[in-house]
C-alpha positions in Angstrom: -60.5 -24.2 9.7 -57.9 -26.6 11.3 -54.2 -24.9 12.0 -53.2 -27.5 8.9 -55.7 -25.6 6.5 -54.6 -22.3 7.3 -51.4 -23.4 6.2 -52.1 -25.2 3.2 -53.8 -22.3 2.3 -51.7 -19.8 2.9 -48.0 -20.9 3.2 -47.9 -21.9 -0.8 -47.9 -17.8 -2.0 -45.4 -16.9 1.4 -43.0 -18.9 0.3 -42.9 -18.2 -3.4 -42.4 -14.7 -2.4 -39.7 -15.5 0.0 -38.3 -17.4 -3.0 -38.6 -21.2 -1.4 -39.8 -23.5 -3.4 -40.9 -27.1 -1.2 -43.9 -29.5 -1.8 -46.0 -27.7 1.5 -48.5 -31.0 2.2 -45.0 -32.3 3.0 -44.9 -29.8 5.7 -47.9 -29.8 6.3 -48.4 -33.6 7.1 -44.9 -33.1 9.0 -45.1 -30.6 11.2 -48.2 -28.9 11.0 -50.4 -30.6 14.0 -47.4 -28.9 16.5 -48.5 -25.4 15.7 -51.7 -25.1 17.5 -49.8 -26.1 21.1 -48.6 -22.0 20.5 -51.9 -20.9 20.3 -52.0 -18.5 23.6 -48.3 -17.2 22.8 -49.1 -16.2 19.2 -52.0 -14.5 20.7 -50.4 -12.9 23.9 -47.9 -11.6 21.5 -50.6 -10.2 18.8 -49.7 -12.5 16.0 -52.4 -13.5 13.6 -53.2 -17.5 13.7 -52.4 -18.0 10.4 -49.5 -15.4 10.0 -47.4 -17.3 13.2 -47.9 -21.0 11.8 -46.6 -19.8 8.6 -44.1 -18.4 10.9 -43.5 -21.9 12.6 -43.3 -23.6 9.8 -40.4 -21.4 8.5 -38.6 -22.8 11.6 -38.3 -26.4 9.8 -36.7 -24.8 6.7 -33.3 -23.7 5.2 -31.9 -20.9 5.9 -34.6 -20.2 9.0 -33.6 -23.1 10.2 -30.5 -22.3 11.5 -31.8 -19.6 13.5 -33.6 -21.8 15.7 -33.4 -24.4 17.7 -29.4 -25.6 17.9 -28.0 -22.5 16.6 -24.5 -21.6 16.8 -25.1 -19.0 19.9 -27.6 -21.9 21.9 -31.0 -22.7 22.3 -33.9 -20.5 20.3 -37.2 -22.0 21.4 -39.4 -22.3 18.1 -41.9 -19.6 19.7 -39.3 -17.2 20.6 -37.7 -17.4 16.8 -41.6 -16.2 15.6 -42.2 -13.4 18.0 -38.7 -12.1 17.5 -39.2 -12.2 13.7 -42.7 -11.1 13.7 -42.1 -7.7 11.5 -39.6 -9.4 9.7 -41.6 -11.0 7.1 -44.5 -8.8 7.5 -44.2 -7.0 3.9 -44.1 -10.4 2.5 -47.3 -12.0 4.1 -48.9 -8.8 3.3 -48.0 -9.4 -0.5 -48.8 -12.7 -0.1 -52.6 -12.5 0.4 
């Protein structure tokens, strides 16, 4: 499975339970081929594949996205925003599969 199917596939029921409602092969077709670049840090920092793109691709939406990136305190590298969020949303991918 690409990292675009594992989202498409997943990120749809994440969402809904974190009560965001978007059109995901908008995402997807957006942002979803930059994922796989974080491959090895996902993995170095034991985060499922599938869990950290669904992660990532939180990053691009409101109100995650003002978290990362330009944020009011500096720079939060997209990566760093995941692994510090990791058990954050954990209940709610659980729920979501």
């Amino acid at each position: 499975m690409s990292p675009q199917d594992h989202i498409e596939a997943k990120l749809p029921s994440f969402l809904k339970l974190l009560g965001i409602q978007i059109h995901v092969p908008g995402i997807v077709s957006a942002h979803g081929d930059k994922v796989s670049q974080y491959n090895y840090q996902l993995e170095e920092a034991n985060i499922a594949l599938d869990y950290g793109y669904c992660l990532l691709m939180l990053t691009y939406l409101t109100p995650y996205d003002r978290e990362c990136r330009e944020t009011d305190t500096g720079w939060v590298s997209p990566i760093s925003w995941v692994i510090a969020n990791k058990t954050r949303f954990e209940s709610a991918w659980i729920q979501s599969q």
